[in-house]
C-alpha positions as CSV (number, residue, x, y, z in Angstrom):
1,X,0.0,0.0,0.0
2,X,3.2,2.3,1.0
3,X,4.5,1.7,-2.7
4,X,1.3,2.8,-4.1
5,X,1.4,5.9,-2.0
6,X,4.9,6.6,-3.4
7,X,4.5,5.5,-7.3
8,X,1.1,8.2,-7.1
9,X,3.2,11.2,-5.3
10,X,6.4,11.0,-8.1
11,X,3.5,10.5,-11.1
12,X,1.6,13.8,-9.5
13,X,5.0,15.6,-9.5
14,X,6.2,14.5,-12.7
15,X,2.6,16.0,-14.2
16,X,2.6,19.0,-12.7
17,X,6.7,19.7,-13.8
18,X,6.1,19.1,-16.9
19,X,2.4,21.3,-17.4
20,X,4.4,24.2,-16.0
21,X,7.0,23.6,-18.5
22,X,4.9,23.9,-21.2
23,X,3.3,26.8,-20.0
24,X,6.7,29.0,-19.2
25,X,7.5,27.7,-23.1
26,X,4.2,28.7,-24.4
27,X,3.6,32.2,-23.1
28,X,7.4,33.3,-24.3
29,X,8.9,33.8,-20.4
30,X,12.2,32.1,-21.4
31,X,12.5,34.3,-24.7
32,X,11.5,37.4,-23.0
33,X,14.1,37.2,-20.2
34,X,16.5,36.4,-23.5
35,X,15.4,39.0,-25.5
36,X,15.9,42.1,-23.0
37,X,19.4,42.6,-22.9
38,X,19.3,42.8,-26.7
39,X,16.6,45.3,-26.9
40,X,19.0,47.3,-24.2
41,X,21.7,47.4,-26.7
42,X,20.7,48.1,-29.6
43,X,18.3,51.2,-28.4
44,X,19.4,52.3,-24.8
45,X,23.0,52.8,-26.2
46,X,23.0,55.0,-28.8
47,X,21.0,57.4,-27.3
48,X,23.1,57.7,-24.4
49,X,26.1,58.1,-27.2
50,X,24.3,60.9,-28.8
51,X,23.5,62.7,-25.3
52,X,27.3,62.3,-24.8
53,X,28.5,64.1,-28.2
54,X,25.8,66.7,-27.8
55,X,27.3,67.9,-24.3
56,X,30.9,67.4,-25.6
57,X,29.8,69.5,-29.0
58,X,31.7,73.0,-29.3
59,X,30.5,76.2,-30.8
60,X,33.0,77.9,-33.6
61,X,34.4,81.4,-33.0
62,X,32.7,84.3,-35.3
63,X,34.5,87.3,-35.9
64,X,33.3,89.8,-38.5
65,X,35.7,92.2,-40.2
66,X,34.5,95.5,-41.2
67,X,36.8,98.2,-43.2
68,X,37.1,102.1,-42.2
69,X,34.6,104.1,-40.0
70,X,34.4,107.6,-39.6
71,X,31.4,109.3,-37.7
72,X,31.9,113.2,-38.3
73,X,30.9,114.9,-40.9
74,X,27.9,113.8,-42.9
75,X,27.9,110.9,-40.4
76,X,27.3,113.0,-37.3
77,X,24.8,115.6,-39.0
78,X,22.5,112.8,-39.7
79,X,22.5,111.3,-36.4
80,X,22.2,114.4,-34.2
81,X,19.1,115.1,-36.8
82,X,17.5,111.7,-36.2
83,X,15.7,110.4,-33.0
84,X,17.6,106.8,-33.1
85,X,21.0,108.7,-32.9
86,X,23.8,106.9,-34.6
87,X,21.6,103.8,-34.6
88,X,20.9,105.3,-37.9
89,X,23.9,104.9,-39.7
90,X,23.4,101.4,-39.9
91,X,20.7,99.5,-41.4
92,X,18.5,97.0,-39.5
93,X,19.2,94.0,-41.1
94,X,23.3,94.6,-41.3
95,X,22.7,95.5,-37.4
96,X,21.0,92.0,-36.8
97,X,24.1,90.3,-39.1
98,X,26.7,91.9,-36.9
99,X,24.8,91.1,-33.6
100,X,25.6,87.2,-34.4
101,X,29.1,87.7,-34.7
102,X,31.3,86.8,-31.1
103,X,33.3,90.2,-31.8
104,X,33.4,92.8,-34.7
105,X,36.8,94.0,-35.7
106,X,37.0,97.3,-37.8
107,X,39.1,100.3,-38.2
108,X,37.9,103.9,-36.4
109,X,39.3,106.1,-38.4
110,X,40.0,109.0,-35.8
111,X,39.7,109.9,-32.1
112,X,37.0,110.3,-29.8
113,X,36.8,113.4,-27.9
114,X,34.4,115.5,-26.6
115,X,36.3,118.6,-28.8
116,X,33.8,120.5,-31.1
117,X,33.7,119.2,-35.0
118,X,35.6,121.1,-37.4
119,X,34.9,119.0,-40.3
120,X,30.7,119.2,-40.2
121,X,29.8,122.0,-42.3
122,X,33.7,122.4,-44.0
123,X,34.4,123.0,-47.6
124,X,34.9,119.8,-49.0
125,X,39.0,119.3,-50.2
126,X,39.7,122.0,-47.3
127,X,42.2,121.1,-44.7
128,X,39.5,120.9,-42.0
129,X,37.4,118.5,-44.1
130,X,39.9,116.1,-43.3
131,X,40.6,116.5,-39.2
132,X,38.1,114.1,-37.5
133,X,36.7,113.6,-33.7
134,X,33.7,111.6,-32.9
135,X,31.5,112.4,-30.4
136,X,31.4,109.9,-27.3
137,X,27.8,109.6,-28.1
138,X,29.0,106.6,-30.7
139,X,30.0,104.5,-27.6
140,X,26.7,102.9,-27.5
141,X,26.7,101.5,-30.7
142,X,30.0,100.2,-30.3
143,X,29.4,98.3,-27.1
144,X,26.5,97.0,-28.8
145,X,27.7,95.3,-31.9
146,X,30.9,94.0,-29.6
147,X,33.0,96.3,-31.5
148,X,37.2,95.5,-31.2
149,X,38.6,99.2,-32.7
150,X,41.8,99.3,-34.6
151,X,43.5,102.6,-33.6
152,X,46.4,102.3,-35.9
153,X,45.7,104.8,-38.6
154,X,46.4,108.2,-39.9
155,X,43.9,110.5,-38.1
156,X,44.1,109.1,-34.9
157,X,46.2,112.3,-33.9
158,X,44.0,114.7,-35.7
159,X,43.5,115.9,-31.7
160,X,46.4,115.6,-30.7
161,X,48.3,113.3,-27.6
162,X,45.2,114.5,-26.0
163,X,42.9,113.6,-28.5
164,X,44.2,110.1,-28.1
165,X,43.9,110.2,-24.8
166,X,40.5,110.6,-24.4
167,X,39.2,108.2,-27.0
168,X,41.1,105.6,-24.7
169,X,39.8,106.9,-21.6
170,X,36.2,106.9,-23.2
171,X,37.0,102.9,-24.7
172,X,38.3,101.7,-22.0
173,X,35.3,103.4,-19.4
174,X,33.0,101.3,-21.6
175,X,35.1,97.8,-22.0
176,X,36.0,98.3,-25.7
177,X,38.8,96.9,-26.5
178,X,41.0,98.2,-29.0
179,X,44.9,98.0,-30.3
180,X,47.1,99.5,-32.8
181,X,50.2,101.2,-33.4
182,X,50.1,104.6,-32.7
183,X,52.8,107.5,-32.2
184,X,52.0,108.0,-28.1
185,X,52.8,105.3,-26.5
186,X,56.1,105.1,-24.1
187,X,59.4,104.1,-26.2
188,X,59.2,100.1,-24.2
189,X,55.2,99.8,-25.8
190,X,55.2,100.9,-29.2
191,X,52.2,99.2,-29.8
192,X,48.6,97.6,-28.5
193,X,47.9,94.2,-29.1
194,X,44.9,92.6,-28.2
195,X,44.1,89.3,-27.6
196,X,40.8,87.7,-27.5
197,X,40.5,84.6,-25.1
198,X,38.1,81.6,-24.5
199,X,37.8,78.1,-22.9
200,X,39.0,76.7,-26.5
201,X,40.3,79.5,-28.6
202,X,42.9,82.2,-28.4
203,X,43.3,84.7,-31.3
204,X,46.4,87.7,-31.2
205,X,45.0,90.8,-33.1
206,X,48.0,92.6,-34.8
207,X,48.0,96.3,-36.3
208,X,50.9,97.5,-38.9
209,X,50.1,100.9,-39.3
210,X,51.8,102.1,-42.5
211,X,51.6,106.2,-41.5
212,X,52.6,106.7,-37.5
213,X,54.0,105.0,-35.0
214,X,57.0,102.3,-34.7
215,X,56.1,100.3,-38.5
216,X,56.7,97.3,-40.1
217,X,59.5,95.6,-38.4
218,X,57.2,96.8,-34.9
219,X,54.8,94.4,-36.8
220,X,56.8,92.1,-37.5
221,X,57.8,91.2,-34.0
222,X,54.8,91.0,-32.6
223,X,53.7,88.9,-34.8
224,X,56.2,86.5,-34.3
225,X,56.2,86.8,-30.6
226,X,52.2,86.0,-30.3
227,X,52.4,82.9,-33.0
228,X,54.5,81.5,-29.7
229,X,51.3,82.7,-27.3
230,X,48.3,82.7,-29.0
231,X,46.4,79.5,-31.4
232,X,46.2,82.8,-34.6
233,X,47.4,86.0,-35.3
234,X,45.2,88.1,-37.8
235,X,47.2,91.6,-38.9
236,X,45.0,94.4,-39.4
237,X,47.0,97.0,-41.4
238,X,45.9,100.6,-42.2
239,X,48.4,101.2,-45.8
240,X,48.4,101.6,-49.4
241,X,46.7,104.1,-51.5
242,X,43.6,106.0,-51.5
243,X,41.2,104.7,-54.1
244,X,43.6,102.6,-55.9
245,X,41.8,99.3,-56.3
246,X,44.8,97.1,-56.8
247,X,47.3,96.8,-54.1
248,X,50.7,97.7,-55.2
249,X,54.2,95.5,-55.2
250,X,55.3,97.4,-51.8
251,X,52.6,96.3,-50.1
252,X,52.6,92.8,-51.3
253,X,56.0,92.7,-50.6
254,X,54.9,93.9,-47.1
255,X,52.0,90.8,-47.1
256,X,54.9,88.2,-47.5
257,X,56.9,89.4,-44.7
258,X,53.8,89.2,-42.5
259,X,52.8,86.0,-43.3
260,X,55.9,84.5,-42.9
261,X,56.7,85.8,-39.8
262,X,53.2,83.9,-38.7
263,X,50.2,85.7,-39.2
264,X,47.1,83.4,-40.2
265,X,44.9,86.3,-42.2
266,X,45.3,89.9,-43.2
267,X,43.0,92.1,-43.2
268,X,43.4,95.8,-45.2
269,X,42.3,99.4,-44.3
270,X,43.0,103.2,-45.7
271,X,42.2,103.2,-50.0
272,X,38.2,103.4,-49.1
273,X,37.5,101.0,-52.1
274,X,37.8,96.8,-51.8
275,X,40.8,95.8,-53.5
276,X,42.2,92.2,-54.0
277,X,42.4,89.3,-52.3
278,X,45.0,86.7,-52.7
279,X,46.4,83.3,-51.2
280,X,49.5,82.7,-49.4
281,X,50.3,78.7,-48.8
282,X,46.7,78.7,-47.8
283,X,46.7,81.7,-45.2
284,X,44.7,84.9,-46.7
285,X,45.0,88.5,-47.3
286,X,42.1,91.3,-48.3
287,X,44.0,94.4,-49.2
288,X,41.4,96.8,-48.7
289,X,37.9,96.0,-47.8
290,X,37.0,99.6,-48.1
291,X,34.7,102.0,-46.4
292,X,32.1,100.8,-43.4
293,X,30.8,103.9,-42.3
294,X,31.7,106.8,-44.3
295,X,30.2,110.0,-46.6
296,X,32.3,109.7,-49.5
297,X,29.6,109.0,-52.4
298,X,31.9,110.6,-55.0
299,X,31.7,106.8,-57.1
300,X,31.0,103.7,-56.4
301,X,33.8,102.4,-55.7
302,X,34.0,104.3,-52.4
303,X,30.0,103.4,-51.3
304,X,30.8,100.0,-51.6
305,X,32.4,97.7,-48.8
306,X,33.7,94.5,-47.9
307,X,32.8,92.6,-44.8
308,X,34.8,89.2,-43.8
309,X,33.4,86.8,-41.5
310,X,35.7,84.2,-40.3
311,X,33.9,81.1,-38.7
312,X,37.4,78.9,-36.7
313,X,36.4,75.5,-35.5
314,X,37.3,75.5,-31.7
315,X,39.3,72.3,-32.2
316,X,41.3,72.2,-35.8
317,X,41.3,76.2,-35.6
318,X,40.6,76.1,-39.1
319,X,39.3,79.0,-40.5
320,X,36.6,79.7,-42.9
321,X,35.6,83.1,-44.3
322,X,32.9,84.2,-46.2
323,X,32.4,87.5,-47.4
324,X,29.5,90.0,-47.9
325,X,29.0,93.8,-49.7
326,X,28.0,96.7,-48.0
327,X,26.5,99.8,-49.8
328,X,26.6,103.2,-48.2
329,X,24.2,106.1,-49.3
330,X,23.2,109.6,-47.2
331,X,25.0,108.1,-44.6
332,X,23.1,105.0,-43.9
333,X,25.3,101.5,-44.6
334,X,22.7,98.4,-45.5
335,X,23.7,94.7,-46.6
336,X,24.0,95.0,-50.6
């Protein structure tokens, strides 16, 4: 009876193991616990490696060349006639294009004081049609398109030491930066150079200023002593002449010194007209990109401008430029 009892028990389990066997099969609970890790790698994954590029993703450096600015004359008649002030001078949508840029880089083309104009109202060809001060009210405007001023040019000292002075004073009271080679600086700092720094990029800004202050070979050693301290060096020179449109064999002469000494790009002020640009083993030079903000209107060569933007990836610090017109007319400058 006791080996019945037993026989019964082991049938009853045998049943009942194999029933649940055929269920677990059935219903997919061994495939499902085999499936799972699979579905974790091929979905799960990549999107974590996509979050992780994203965050480690870097934005490029945009800086915008502009050519010369002046802001007397014509210039400051219209905006002490108009309620927006200098606002005025520049058109809406070339306002919202320069707003995108990092930091704008262009030549003022005379000091800022808070002396009386003696150009507005002069006869034009006149000696006093050509001495410049801009009024302080410009600062604004400046601040507000992140404005980098070259200083280096040949009307910076229409005021005087004292004219020069002030517009540093009035910069520097804002946070403007500025550089350039200029004739009143102390014998051991012939000349400003500023750099602009981030967590990725560092880029030396250069002036060879072909009219006052310590010249060329100045240039040239700067140049060669901030390729040793800095990831570029772009040269912004004021030289040449006025409203030639091709740059002549001194100053190319000039352009070859410069870029083998180190800089990475040129960029050219002073003719008021755009004049060529060539290639050197790659690295770049714009002679002239002409008048920004000016009120010559005498052709059309001098109410037209160049504007270089240079995009540099934060990692290679390869640069790419792209270039756009400018027209100037009654003292406004718009996008062409």
């Amino acid at each position: 009876m006791k080996l019945k009892n037993v026989a019964l028990f082991f049938s009853l389990l045998l049943i009942i193991s194999a029933t649940s066997l055929f269920l677990m099969s059935r219903f997919g609970i061994f495939e499902a616990e085999k499936r799972y890790p699979v579905q974790i790698a091929e979905t799960s994954v990549p999107e974590l490696v996509d979050e992780v590029q994203e965050e480690e993703k870097l934005d490029p450096l945009k800086i915008i060349f502009v050519g010369d600015m002046q802001f007397d004359r014509d210039i400051r008649v219209l905006a002490d006639r108009s309620p927006d002030g200098y606002e005025a001078v520049l058109g809406l949508e070339l306002q919202n294009y320069l707003s995108a840029a990092d930091i704008v880089v262009g030549n003022l083309e005379g000091p800022i004081t808070d002396n009386e104009s003696l150009s507005v109202g002069s006869e034009v060809g006149s000696t006093r049609n050509y001495i410049f001060t801009f009024s302080p009210e410009i600062i604004p405007i400046l601040k507000k398109h992140h404005l980098v001023t070259n200083l280096g040019n040949n009307h910076i000292n229409n005021f005087g030491e004292d004219g020069f002075k002030q517009t540093v004073d009035f910069l520097d009271g804002a946070g403007i930066d500025w550089f350039g080679q200029v004739p009143y600086f102390k014998e051991e700092k012939q000349s400003q150079v500023f750099v602009y720094k981030n967590e990725n990029i560092s880029v030396a800004f250069v002036n060879y200023n072909q009219f006052l202050g310590p010249g060329l070979n100045a240039a040239l050693e700067d140049i060669r002593l901030w390729k040793t301290q800095a990831d570029l060096v772009f040269v912004y020179t004021h030289w040449g002449l006025e409203y030639e449109t091709e740059a002549n064999a001194v100053i190319q002469a000039q352009t070859q010194k410069m870029m083998v000494a180190g800089a990475d790009l040129i960029i050219g002020s002073h003719p008021h007209v755009i004049q060529q640009t060539e290639s050197f083993e790659g690295k770049q030079v714009y002679y002239s990109l002409g008048n920004f903000i000016f009120d010559q209107y005498f052709s059309e060569e001098v109410q037209t401008g160049l504007v270089v933007e240079a995009t540099i990836d934060p990692i290679s610090k390869e640069i790419v430029l792209d270039e756009k017109e400018v027209k100037m007319s009654r003292g406004v400058t718009t996008l062409k």
